[in-house]
C-alpha positions in Angstrom: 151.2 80.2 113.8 147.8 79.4 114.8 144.9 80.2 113.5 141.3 80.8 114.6 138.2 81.2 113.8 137.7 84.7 115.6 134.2 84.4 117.7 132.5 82.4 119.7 129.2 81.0 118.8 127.1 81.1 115.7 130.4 81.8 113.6 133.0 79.7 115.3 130.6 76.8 113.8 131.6 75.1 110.3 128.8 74.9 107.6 126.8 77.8 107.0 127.4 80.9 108.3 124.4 81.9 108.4 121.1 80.2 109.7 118.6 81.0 106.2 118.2 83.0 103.3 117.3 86.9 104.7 119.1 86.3 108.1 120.0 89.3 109.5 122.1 88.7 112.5 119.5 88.4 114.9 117.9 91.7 113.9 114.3 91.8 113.0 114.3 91.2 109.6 113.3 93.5 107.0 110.3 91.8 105.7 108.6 91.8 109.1 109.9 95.2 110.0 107.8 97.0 107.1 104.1 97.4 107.2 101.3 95.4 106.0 99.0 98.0 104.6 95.5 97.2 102.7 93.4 94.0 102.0 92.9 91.2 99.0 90.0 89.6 98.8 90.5 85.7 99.1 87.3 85.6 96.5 88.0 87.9 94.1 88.0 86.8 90.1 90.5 88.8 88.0 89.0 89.9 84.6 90.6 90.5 81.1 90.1 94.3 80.6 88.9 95.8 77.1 88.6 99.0 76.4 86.2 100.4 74.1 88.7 102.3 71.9 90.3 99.0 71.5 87.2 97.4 69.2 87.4 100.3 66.9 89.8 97.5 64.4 86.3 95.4 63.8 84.7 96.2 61.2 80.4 97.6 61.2 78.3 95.0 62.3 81.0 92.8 63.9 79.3 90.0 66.4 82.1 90.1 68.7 82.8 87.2 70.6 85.9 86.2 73.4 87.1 83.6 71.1 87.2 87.2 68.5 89.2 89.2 70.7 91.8 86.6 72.0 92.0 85.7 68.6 93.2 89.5 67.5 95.5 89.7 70.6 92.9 92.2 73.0 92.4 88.6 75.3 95.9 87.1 76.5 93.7 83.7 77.4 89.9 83.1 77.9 91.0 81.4 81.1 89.4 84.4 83.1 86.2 86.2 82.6 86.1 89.5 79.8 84.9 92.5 80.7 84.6 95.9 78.4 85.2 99.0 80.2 83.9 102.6 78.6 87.1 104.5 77.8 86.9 105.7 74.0 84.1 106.3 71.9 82.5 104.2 69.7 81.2 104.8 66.2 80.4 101.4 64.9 77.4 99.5 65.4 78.6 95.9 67.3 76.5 92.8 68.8 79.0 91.8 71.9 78.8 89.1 73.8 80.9 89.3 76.9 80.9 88.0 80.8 80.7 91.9 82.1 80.3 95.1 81.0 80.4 98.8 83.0 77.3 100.9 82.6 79.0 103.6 80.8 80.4 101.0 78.0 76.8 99.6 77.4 75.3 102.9 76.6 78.1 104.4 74.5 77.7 100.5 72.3 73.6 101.0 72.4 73.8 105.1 71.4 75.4 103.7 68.7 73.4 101.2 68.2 74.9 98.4 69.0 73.9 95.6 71.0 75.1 94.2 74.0 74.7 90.0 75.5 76.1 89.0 78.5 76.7 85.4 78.7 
């Protein structure tokens, strides 16, 4: 009895049946067939995000530092820039000193009488 290899062409052919990885017998394939929606930025510097309710483990009168808060965990690495966002209240006073800080964070630290430094 003889046997064949059942079609003509790209599968009668020894090796690989298929031509790549995601081949999709000749179909558009699926990663070109779904939309491209929205934009990144080619420029844009990630930041490590603190919250304000986070710093309320330092004590009164903490100078607070990025070597400080990647030393307690807050900061994964202080390979990108720190900034402190204003959700949570604060009720100690604090000297920070951070690369950015949102409006709403820098008066909730100064009503309490803290003081903020942007380095």
């Amino acid at each position: 009895m003889m046997t064949t290899r059942g079609g003509k062409g790209q599968t009668a052919r020894s090796g690989k049946p298929h031509p790549y990885a995601g081949f999709e017998g000749g179909q558009m394939p699926l990663v070109r067939r779904v939309p491209k929606r929205g934009f990144t930025p080619p420029h844009r510097i990630p930041c490590a995000i603190v919250n304000l309710a986070s710093l309320d483990q330092f004590e009164d009168g903490t100078v607070i530092t990025p070597e400080l808060l990647e030393g307690n965990g807050l900061v994964k690495s202080l390979k990108f820039p720190i900034k402190i966002l204003g959700q949570g209240d604060v009720k100690k006073t604090f000297t920070i000193y951070v690369h950015r800080i949102s409006e709403s964070a820098k008066a909730k630290i100064e009503k309490a009488g803290g003081k903020v430094e942007v380095i």
